[in-house]
C-alpha positions in Angstrom: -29.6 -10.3 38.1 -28.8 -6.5 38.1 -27.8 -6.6 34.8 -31.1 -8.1 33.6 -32.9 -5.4 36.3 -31.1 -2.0 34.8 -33.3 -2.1 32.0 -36.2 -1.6 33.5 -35.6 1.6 34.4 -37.4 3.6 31.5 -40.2 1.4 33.0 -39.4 3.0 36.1 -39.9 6.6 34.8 -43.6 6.0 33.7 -44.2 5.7 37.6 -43.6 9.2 38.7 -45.3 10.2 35.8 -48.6 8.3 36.4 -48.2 10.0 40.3 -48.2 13.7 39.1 -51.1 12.8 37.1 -53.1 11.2 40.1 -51.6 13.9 42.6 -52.6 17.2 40.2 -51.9 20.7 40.3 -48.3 21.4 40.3 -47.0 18.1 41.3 -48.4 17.4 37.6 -44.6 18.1 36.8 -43.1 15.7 38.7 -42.8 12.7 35.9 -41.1 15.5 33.8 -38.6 16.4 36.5 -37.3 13.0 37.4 -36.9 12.0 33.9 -34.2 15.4 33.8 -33.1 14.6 36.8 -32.5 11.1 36.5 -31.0 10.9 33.2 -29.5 13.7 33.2 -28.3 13.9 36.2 -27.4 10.5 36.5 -25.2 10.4 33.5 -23.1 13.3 34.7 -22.9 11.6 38.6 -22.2 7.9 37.5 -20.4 8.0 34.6 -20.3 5.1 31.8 -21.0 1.7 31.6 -19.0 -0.2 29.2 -20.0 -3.6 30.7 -20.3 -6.5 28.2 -22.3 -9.3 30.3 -23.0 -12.7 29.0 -26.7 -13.6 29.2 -28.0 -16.9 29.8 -31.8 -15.8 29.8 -32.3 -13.7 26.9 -35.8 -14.0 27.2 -35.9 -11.7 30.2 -34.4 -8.8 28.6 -36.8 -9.7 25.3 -40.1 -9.6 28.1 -38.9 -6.4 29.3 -38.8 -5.3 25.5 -42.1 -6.5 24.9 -43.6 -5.3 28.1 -43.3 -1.8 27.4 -46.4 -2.0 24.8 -47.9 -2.1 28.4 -46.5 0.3 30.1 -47.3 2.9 26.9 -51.0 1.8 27.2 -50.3 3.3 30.8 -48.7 6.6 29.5 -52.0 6.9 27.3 -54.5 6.1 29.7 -53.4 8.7 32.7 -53.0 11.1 29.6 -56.4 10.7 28.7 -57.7 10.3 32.5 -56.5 14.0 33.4 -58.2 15.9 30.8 -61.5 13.5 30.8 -64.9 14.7 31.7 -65.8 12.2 33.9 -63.8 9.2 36.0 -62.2 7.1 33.8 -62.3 3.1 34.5 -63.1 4.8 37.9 -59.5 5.3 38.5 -60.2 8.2 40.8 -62.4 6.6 42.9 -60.2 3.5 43.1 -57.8 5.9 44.5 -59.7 7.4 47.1 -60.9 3.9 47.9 -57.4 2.9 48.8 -55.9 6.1 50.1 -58.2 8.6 50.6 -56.6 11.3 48.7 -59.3 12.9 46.6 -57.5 12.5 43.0 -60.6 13.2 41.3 -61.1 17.0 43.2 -57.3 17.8 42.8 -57.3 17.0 39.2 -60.2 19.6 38.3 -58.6 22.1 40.0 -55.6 21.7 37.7 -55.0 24.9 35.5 -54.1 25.0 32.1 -50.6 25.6 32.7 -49.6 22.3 35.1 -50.5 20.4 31.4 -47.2 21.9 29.5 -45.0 19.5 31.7 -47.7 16.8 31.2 -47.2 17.4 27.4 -43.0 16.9 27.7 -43.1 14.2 29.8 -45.5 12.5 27.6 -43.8 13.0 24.7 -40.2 11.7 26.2 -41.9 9.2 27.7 -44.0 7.8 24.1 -40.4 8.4 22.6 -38.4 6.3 25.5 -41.2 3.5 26.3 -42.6 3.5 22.8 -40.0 4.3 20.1 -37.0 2.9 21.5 -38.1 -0.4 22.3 -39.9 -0.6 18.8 -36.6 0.3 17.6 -35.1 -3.0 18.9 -38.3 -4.9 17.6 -38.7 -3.7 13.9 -35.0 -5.0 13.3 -36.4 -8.0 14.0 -38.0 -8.0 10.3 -38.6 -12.2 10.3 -40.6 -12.5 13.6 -44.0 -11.3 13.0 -44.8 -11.1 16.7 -41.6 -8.4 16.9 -42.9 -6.6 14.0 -46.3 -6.1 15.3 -45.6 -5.4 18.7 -42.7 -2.3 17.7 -45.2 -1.0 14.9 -47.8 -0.5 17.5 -45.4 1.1 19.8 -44.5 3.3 17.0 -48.2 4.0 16.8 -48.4 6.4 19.9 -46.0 8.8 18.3 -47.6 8.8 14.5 -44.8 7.0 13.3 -45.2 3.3 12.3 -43.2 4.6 9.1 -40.0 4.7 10.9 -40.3 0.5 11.0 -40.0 0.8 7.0 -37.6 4.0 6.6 -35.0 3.5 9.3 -34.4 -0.4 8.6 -34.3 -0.4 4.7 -33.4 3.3 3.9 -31.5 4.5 6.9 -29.5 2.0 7.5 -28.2 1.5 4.2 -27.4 5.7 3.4 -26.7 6.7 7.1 -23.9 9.2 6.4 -24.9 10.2 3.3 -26.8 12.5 1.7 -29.8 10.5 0.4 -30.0 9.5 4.2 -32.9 12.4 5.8 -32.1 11.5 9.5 -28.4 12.6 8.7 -27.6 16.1 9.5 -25.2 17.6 7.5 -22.7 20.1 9.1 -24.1 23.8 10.0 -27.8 22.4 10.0 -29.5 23.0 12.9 -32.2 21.0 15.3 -34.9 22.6 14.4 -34.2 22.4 10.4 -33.3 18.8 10.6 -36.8 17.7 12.9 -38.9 18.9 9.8 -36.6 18.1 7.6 -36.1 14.1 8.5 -39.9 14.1 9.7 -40.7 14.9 5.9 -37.7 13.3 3.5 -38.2 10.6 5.9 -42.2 9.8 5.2 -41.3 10.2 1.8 -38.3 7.6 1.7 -40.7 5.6 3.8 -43.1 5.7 0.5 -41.1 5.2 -2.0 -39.5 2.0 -0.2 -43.0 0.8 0.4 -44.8 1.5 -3.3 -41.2 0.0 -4.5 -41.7 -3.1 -2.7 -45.5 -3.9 -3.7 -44.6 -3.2 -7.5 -41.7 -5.8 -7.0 -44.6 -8.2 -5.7 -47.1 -7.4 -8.2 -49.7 -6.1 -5.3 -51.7 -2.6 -5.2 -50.3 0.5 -3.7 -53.7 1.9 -2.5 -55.0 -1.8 -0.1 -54.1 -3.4 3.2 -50.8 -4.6 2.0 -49.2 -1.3 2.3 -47.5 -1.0 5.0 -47.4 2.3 5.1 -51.3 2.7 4.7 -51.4 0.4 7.5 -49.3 2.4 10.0 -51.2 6.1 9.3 -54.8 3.7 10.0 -53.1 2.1 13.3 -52.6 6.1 14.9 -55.7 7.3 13.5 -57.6 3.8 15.3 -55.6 5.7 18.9 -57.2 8.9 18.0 -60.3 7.8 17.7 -59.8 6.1 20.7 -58.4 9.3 22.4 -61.5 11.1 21.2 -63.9 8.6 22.4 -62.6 8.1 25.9 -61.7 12.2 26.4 -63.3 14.1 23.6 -61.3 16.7 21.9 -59.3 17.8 25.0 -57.9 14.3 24.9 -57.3 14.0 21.2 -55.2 17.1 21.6 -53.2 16.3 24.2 -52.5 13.1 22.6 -51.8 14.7 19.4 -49.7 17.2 20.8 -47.5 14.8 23.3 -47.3 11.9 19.9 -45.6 14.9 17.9 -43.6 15.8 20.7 -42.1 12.3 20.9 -41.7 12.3 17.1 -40.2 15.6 17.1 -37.7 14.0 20.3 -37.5 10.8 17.5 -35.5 13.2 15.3 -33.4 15.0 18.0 -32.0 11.8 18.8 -31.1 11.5 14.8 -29.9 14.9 15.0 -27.1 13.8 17.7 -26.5 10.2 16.4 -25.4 11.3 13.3 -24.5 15.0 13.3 -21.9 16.1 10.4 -20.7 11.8 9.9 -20.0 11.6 6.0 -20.1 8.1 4.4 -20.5 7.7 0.1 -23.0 5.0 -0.4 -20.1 2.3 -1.9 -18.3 2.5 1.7 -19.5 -0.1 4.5 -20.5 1.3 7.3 -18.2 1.5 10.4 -18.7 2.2 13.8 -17.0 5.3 13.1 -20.0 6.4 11.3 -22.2 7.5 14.3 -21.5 9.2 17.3 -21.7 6.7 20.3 -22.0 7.4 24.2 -21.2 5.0 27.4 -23.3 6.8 30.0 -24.5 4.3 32.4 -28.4 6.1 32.5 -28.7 6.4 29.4 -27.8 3.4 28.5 -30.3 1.2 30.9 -32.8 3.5 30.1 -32.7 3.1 26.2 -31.8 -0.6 26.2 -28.3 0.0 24.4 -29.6 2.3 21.7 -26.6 4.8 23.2 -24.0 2.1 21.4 -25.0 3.2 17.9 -21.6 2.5 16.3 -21.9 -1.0 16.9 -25.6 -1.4 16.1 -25.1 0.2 13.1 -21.9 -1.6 12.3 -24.3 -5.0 13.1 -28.1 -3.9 12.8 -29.1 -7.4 13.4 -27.7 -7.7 16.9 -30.0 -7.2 20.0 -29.3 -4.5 22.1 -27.3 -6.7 25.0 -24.8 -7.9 22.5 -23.8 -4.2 21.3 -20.4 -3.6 22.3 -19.5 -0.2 23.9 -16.7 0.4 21.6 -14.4 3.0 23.6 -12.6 3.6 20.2 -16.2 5.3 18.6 -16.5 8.5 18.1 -18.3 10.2 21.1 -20.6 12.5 22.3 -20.5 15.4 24.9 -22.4 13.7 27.0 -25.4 11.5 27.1 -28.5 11.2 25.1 -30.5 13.0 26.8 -28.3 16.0 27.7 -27.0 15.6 23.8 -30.4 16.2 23.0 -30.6 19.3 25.5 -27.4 21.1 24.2 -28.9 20.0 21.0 -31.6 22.4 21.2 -28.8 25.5 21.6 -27.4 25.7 18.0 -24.6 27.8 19.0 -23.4 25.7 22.2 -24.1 22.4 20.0 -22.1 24.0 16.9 -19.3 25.0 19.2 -18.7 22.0 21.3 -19.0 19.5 18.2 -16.7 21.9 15.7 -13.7 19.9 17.1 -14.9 16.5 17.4 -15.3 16.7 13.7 -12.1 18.3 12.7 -10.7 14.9 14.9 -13.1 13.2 13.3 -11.4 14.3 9.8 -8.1 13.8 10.9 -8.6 10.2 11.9 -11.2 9.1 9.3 -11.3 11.4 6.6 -8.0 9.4 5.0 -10.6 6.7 4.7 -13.3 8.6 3.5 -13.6 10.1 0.0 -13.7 13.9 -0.4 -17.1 15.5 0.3 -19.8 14.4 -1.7 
């Protein structure tokens, strides 16, 4: 059962989360700090997981995939309950009801400056509970119910054009240089976030207006998909607005960017300086791959990303760990940390490509 049960752990993190908000003040931090901690932390303390269970009950692992459309509809709603005028769904009296703690007094004495951790854990959070698990869904391009359920998640962080980019444009250039969420060597973080973010809407169109030519249907109606996506965030901002006026909108805003922005980090460190030509297959040589045991449970496998690339169609508990992959420094999350220090990031990945060219480049073609 605990390898069913390890999954649930970015579920786990909302918790904490949801806490600081109820608690206030400076304990408004707390979600942020035991995500660092715990994933963090726990990938340097427990080391990797290259496990490859059998699992009879698949549908267990696909309920805790599906469930997390709930648990973002939590994220949103504490979100939108600390910055609210009044008492949302009287939540703060409920509390006081059950424990007496007087949520509803502590949260307006919150100062501007206990949000800035509410902000960052949102936006890992929307990224972790939202985008990852719409990540395994919206490979799932013949179940409708899949498709749905991941382009809503992908809602929460402005993003339902990830579910066209990264399965029909990404995966087929990753490595390349027609691929935007590939960084090429010497490009840092910060170029590649608006780079991606904007190449990748783009791709997102073209593969979308391509498609409804193909099938003889308008561009500008309710069969783009792409249309579709931008009206399902705007429907949560109007929402946002309507349940917490502007302060709400623009904490929402800002923590949906946030996890868009932490979207493309996690590009920036899956694919960092890998070269492929567009005539080569992709191998699981062609993305940078990490065991850590936290990250792995608490990103249901996406840290395997030579193997899902290698076989998109798989579901995240059939990914192999392959120990041969090319690897990271660490895991995900503190990838995505050193990341964020060009010069560290430059310096510790400099020779894990020159051994990356030494054992791939024979089977690679000169830089394109």
């Amino acid at each position: 059962m605990f390898h069913y049960l390890k999954f649930s752990l970015f579920h786990l993190l909302t918790l904490p989360f949801i806490l600081g908000i109820t608690l206030g003040g400076n304990w408004m931090a707390l979600g942020l700090l035991v995500i660092l901690l715990l994933v963090v932390g726990g990938d340097l303390l427990f080391g990797s997981d290259a496990t490859e269970p059998d699992y009879a009950h698949p549908w267990l692992l696909n309920s805790l995939v599906y469930s997390s459309l709930l648990f973002i509809l939590l994220i949103f709603f504490a979100l939108l309950w600390s910055v609210a005028a009044g008492d949302l769904f009287g939540y703060g009296q409920l509390i006081q009801q059950l424990t007496g703690y007087d949520a509803l007094a502590a949260r307006n004495a919150s100062h501007w400056w206990h949000f800035v951790p509410v902000w960052l854990g949102a936006g890992l959070l929307i990224a972790m509970v939202g985008t990852v698990p719409a990540h395994e869904l919206t490979h799932r391009t013949a179940d409708p119910l899949a498709m749905l359920t991941g382009r809503w998640l992908l809602a929460f962080s402005f993003d339902c054009s990830f579910a066209i980019e990264h399965v029909y444009g990404h995966h087929r250039y990753v490595g390349t240089r027609q691929d935007p969420a590939t960084a090429p060597r010497g490009r840092n973080v910060y170029q590649h976030i608006l780079h991606s973010t904007v190449y990748g809407n783009c791709s997102a169109w073209r593969i979308e207006t391509q498609r409804l030519t193909r099938q003889n249907k308008p561009v500008f109606s309710f069969y783009n998909r792409f249309l579709r996506g931008i009206a399902m965030s705007v429907l949560l901002g109007i929402f946002a607005f309507s349940l917490a006026g502007w302060l709400g909108l623009l904490l929402f805003t800002g923590s949906a960017l946030f996890a868009k922005a932490v979207l493309e980090v996690v590009n920036y460190i899956e694919h960092y300086g890998i070269e492929r030509t567009v005539s080569q297959p992709v191998r699981p040589y062609h993305s940078w791959n990490s065991t850590k045991r936290i990250s792995s449970w608490a990103s249901f496998n996406l840290t395997r990303h030579s193997h899902h690339h290698a076989r998109a169609q798989l579901p995240f508990y059939q990914l192999k760990a392959f120990a041969e992959a090319p690897d990271l420094p660490t895991g995900y999350l503190g990838s995505m940390l050193l990341a964020l220090l060009p010069p560290l990031w430059f310096r510790l990945m400099t020779p894990k490509l020159q051994q990356w060219d030494l054992q791939y480049r024979p089977n690679t073609p000169a830089k394109q």
